[in-house]
SETIKOL-194946 format. One record per residue (C-alpha): residue number from 0; x, y, z. Coordinates in pm, whole numbers, m for minus. Layout:
! residues N
ZARO     n        X        Y        Z
ZARO   NUM        X        Y        Z
...
***
This chain:
! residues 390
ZARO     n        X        Y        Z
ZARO     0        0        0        0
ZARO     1       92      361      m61
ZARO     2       59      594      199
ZARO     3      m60      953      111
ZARO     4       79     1287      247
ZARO     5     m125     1276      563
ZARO     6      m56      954      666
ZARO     7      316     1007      616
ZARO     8      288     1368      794
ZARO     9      101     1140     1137
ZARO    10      337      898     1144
ZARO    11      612     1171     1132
ZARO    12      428     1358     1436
ZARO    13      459     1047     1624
ZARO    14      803      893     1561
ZARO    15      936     1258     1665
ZARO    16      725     1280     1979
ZARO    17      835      939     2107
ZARO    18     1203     1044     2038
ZARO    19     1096     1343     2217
ZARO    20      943     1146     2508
ZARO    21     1261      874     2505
ZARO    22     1516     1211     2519
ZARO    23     1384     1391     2822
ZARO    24     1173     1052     3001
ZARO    25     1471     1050     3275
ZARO    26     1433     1454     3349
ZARO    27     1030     1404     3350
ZARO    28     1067     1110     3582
ZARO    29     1244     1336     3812
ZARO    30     1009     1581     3804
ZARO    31      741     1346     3887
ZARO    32      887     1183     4192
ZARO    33      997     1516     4300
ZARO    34      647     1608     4403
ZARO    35      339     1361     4526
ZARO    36       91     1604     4444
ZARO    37      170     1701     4124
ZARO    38      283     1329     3991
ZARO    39      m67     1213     4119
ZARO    40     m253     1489     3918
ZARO    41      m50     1390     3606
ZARO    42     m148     1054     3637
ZARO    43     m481     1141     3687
ZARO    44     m470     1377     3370
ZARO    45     m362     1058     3140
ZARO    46     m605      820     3276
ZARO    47     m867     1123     3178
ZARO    48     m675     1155     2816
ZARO    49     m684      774     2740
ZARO    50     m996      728     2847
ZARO    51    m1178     1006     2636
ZARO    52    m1275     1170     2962
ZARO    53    m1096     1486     2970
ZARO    54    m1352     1707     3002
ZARO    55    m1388     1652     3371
ZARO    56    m1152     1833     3556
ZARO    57    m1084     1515     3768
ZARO    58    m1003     1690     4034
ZARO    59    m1278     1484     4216
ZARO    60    m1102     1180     4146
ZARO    61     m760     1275     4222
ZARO    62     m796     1359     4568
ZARO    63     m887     1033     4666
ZARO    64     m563      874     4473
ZARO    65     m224      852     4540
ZARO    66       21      743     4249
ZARO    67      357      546     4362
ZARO    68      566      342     4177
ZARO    69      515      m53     4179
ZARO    70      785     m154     4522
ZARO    71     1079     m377     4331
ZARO    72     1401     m394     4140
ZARO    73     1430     m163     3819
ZARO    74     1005      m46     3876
ZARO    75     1085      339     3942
ZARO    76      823      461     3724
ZARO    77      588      239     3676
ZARO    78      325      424     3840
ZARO    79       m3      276     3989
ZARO    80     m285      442     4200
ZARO    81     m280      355     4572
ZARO    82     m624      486     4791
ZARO    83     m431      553     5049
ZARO    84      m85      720     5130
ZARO    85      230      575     5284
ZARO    86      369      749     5598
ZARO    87      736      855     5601
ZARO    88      855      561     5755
ZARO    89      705      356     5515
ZARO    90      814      518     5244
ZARO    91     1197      487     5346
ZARO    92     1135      124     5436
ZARO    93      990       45     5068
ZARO    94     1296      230     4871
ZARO    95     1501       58     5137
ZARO    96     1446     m327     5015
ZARO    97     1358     m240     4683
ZARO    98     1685     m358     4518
ZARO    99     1584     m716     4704
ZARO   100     1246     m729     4623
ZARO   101     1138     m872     4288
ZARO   102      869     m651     4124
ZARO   103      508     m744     4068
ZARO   104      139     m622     3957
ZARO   105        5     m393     4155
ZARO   106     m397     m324     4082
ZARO   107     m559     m291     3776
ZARO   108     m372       51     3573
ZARO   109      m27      124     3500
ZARO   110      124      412     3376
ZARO   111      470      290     3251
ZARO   112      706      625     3213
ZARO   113      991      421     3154
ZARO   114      794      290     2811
ZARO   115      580      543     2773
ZARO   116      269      290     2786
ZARO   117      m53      282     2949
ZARO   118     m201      m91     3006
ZARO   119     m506     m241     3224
ZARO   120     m470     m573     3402
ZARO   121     m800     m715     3297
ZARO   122     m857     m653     2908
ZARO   123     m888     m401     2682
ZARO   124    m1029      m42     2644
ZARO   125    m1376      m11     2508
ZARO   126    m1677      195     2444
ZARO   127    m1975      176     2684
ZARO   128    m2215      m88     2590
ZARO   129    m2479       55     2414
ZARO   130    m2719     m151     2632
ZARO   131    m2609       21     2959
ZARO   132    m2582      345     2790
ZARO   133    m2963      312     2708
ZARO   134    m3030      310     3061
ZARO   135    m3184      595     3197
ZARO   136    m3008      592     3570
ZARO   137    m2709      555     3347
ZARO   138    m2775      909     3109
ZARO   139    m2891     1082     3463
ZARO   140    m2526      966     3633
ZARO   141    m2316     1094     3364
ZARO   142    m2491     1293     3069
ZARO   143    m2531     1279     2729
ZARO   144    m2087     1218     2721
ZARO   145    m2141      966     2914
ZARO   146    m2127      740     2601
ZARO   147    m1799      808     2520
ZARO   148    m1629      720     2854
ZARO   149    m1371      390     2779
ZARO   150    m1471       82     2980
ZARO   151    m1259     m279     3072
ZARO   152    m1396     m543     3133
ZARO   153    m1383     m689     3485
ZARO   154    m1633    m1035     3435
ZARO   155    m1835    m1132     3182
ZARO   156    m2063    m1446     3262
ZARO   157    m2419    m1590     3109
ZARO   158    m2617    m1350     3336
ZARO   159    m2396    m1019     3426
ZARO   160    m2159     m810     3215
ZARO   161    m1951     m690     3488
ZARO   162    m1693     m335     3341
ZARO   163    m1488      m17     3482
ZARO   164    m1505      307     3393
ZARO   165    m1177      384     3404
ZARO   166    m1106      769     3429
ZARO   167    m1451      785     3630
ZARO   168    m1343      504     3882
ZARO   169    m1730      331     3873
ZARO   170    m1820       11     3807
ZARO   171    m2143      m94     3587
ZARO   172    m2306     m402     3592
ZARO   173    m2598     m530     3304
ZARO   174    m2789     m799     3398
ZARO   175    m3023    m1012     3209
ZARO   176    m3386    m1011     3377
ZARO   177    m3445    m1291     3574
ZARO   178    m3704    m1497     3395
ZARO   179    m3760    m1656     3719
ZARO   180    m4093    m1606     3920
ZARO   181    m4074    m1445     4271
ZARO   182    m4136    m1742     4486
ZARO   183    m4414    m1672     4824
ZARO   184    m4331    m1776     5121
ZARO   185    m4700    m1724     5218
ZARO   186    m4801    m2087     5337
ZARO   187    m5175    m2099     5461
ZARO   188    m5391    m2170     5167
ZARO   189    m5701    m1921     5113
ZARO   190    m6003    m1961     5190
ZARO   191    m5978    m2325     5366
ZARO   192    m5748    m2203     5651
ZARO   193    m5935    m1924     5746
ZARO   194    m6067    m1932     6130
ZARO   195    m6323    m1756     6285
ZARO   196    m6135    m1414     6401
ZARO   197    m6024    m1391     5983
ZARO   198    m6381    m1394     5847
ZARO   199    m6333    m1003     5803
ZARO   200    m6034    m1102     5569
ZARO   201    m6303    m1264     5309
ZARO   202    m6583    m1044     5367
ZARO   203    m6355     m733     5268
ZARO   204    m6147     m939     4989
ZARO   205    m6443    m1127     4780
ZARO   206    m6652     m790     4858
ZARO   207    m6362     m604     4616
ZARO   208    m6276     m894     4378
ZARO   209    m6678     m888     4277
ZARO   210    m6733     m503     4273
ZARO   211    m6409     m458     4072
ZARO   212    m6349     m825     3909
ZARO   213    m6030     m821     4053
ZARO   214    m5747    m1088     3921
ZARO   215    m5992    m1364     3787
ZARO   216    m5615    m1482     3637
ZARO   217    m5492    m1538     3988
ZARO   218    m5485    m1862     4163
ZARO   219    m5314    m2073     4448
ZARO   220    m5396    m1755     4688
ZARO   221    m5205    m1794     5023
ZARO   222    m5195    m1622     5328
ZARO   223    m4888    m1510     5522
ZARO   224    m4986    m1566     5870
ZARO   225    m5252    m1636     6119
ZARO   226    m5479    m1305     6202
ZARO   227    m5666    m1237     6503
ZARO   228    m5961    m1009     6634
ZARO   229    m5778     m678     6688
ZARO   230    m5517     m757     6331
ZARO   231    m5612     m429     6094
ZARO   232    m5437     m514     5793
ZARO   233    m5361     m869     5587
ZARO   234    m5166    m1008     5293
ZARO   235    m5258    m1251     5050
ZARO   236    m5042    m1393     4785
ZARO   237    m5140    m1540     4468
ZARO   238    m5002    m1632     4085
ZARO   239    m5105    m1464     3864
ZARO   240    m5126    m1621     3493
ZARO   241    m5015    m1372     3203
ZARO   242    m5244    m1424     2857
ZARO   243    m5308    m1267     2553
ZARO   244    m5634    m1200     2438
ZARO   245    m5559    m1153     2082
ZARO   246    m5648    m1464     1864
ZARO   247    m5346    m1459     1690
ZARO   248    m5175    m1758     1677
ZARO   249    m4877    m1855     1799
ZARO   250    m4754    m2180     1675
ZARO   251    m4954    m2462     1463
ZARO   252    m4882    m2833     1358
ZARO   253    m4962    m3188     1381
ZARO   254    m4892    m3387     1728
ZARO   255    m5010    m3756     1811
ZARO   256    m5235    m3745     2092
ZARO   257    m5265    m4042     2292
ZARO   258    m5598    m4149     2347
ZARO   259    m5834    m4200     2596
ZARO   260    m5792    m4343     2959
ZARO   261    m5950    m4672     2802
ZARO   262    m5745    m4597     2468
ZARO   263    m5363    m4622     2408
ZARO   264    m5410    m4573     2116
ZARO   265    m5188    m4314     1913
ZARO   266    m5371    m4024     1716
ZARO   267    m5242    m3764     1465
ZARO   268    m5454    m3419     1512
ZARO   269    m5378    m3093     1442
ZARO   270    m5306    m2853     1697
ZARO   271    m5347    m2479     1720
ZARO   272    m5193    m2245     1978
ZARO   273    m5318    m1837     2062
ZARO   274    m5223    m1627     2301
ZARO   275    m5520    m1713     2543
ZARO   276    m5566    m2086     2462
ZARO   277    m5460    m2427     2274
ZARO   278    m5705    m2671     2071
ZARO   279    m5727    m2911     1796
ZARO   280    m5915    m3081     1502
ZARO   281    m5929    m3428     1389
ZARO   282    m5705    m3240     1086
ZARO   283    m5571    m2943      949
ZARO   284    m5866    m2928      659
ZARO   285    m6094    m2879      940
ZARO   286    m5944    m2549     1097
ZARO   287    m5920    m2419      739
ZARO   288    m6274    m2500      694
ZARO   289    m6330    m2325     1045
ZARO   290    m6506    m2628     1203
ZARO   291    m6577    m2659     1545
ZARO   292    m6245    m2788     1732
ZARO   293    m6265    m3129     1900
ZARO   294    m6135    m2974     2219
ZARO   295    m6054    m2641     2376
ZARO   296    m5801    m2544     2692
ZARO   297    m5744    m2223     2815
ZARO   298    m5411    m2148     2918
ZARO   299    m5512    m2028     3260
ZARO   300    m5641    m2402     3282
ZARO   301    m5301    m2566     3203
ZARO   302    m5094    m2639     3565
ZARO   303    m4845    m2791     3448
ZARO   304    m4620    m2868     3092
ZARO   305    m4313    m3161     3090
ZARO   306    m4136    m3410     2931
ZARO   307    m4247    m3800     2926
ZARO   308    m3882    m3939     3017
ZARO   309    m4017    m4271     2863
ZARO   310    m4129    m4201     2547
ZARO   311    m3954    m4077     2274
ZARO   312    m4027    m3676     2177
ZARO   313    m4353    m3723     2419
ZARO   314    m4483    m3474     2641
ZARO   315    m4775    m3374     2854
ZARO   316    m4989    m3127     2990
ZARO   317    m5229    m3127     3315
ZARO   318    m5538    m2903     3372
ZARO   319    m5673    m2730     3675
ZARO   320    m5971    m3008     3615
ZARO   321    m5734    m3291     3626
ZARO   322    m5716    m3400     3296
ZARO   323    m5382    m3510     3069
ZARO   324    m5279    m3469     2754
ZARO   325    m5009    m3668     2651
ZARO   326    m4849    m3588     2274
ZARO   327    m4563    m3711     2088
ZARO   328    m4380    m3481     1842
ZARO   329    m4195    m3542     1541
ZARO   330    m3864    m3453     1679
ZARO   331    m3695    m3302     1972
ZARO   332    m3636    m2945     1862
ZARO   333    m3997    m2921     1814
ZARO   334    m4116    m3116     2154
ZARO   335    m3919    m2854     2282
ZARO   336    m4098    m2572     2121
ZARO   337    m4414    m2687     2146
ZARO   338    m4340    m2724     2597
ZARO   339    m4150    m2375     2591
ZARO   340    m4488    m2222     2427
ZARO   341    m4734    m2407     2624
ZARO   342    m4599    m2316     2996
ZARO   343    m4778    m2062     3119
ZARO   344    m4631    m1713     3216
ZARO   345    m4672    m1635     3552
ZARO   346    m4624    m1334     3795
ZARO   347    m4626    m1311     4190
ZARO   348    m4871    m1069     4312
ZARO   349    m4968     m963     4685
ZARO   350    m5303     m806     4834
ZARO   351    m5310     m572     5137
ZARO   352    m5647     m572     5305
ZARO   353    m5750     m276     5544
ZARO   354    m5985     m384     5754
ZARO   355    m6117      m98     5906
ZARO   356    m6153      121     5589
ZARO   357    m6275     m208     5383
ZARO   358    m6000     m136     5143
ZARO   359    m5774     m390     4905
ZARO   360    m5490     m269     4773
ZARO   361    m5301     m502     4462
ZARO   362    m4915     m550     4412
ZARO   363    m4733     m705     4118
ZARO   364    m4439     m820     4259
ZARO   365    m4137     m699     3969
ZARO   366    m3796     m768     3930
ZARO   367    m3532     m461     3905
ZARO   368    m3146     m443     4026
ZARO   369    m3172     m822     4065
ZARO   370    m3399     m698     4369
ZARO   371    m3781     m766     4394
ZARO   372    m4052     m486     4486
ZARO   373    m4364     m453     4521
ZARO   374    m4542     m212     4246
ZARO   375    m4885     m114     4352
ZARO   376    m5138     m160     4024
ZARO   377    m5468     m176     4174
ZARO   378    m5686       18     4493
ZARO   379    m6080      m34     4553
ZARO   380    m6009      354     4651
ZARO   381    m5797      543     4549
ZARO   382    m5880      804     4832
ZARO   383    m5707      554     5037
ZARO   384    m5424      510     4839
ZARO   385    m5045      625     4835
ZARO   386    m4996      625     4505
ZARO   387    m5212      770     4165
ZARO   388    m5429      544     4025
ZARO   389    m5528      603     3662
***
């Protein structure tokens, strides 16, 4: 290749500023260990330069930093940031056994003024991730530059990307949501454990789930301990299944359904799956015909989806009413699609009753920061209520 004018004119600029650099390194060196202060703000001024955050004054960060140079034979110069700073004594007890000591690593930066080189420990400089850069506590930390910051990567695993801002000395973390439901550790099953001093908890509850047909989704409703005559408040747990309404559908095919509890015999039907429920037809000219299907389940119905480990790309499915549907696919990949799309999506939700002011308050229990809260959705009044209700 043939390099043009400009190219030859950069690489000019830098040959004759590292010959610069390599001529008067020892007298800059000097310099720098002649004053704490002022080598620590130079440090701090090249850590801002290489990583494209020079528009702070970094004053803020180099008060809290100390730059030394790495204890050990032939290190003077290598600098790296300590938080804290040696006393006298131990200063003159490091330069002491430094000719004995063999030199090592020392943190994560180095500023090498013998080379002239600036290196990380843990990998390379990069950009902020575009993901975490999306995030809004992330724009309201550092601003619209915030972007342009360089980052190095501390961990990186299935679940967190774990990086440094170095120049700004923070650390972000991006984690995947947690697909994971909250579990409850509310144990006494509602109604059927109620006594006689909790009657007020389902005369105020079913009073507000009929005026206001509150979560007709939500099932397995527990609650979290035992009340008694003079309790004025009470929580109730429950799952809540997530549907779509919409009939559009969401996967479609043929699937052998075993037969009957007095048949074991095998049956090829066709099977269609919405948002809000899963049927089929004796065959696929039927639905296209837009006959009546043979059977109908509603999601919400469906407790529970798995694998036959006996059979051969067969799987199951149980209903609320107790019934089982056991299918074979034609392969794995799609006994595997057809489970993943069949288990239902839940969500953990809680309910606060008031008992004096007959009130019922609704929680969805949501996942953010790898933390779980409580995010209130739904009040029988809103008078009563700490939050606005739409």
């Amino acid at each position: 290749s043939v390099l043009v004018p400009e190219e030859m004119l950069q690489l000019e600029m830098a040959s004759e500023l590292f010959e610069t650099f390599a001529k008067h390194r020892g007298i800059l060196l000097k310099w720098l260990l002649a004053d704490k202060t002022r080598c620590s703000a130079a440090m701090e001024g090249i850590v801002r330069v290489v990583s494209l955050t020079e528009s702070a004054s970094g004053e803020e960060y180099a008060q809290h930093r100390v730059w030394r140079s790495i204890d050990g034979k032939h290190c003077v110069g290598r600098m790296v940031p300590c938080p804290n700073d040696r006393t006298p004594e131990e200063e003159a007890r490091a330069e002491g056994e430094r000719d004995s000591v063999r030199g090592r690593e020392v943190g994560e930066i180095e500023v090498n003024v013998q080379l002239g080189t600036f290196s990380l420990s843990t990998s390379r400089l990069e950009g902020v991730d575009e993901r975490i850069a999306a995030c809004q506590d992330f724009q309201e930390m550092f601003g619209p530059d915030g972007q342009m910051a360089q980052c190095a990567t501390i961990k990186a695993t299935t679940r967190r990307l774990w990086v440094r801002m170095v120049g700004r000395r923070h650390d972000l973390a991006l984690w995947k949501p947690d697909e994971r439901p909250p579990k409850s550790h509310f144990t006494r099953r509602y109604p059927d454990a109620l006594g006689a001093s909790e009657r007020w908890i389902s005369d105020v509850f079913e009073a507000a789930r009929q005026a206001n047909a509150l979560a007709p989704e939500v099932r397995e409703l527990h609650l979290e301990e035992v009340y008694h005559d003079k309790s004025t408040t009470a929580r109730i747990s429950g799952i809540q299944v997530i549907t779509d309404d919409s009939a559009t559908v969401l996967r479609e095919g043929a699937l052998a359904k075993l037969g009957g509890a007095l048949s074991n015999k095998w049956n090829l039907r066709w099977f269609v799956l919405t948002g809000s429920q899963v049927m089929y037809f004796d065959n696929q000219k039927d639905q296209l015909a837009s006959r009546s299907p043979k059977c109908v389940v509603k999601l919400v119905d469906i407790s529970e989806v798995g694998e036959v480990t006996d059979g051969v790309n067969e799987f199951y499915f149980l209903t609320t009413t107790g019934r089982t549907f056991q299918l074979r696919a034609s392969d794995e990949a799609e006994r595997e699609a057809w489970m993943k799309t069949l288990s239902t999506k839940t969500s953990l939700v809680e309910f606060v009753i008031h008992r004096a002011t007959r009130v019922v308050h609704m929680y969805n229990v949501v996942e953010h920061g790898r933390h779980f809260h409580r995010q209130l959705v739904f009040s029988s009044d809103w008078h009563r209520s700490l939050h606005e209700m739409p």
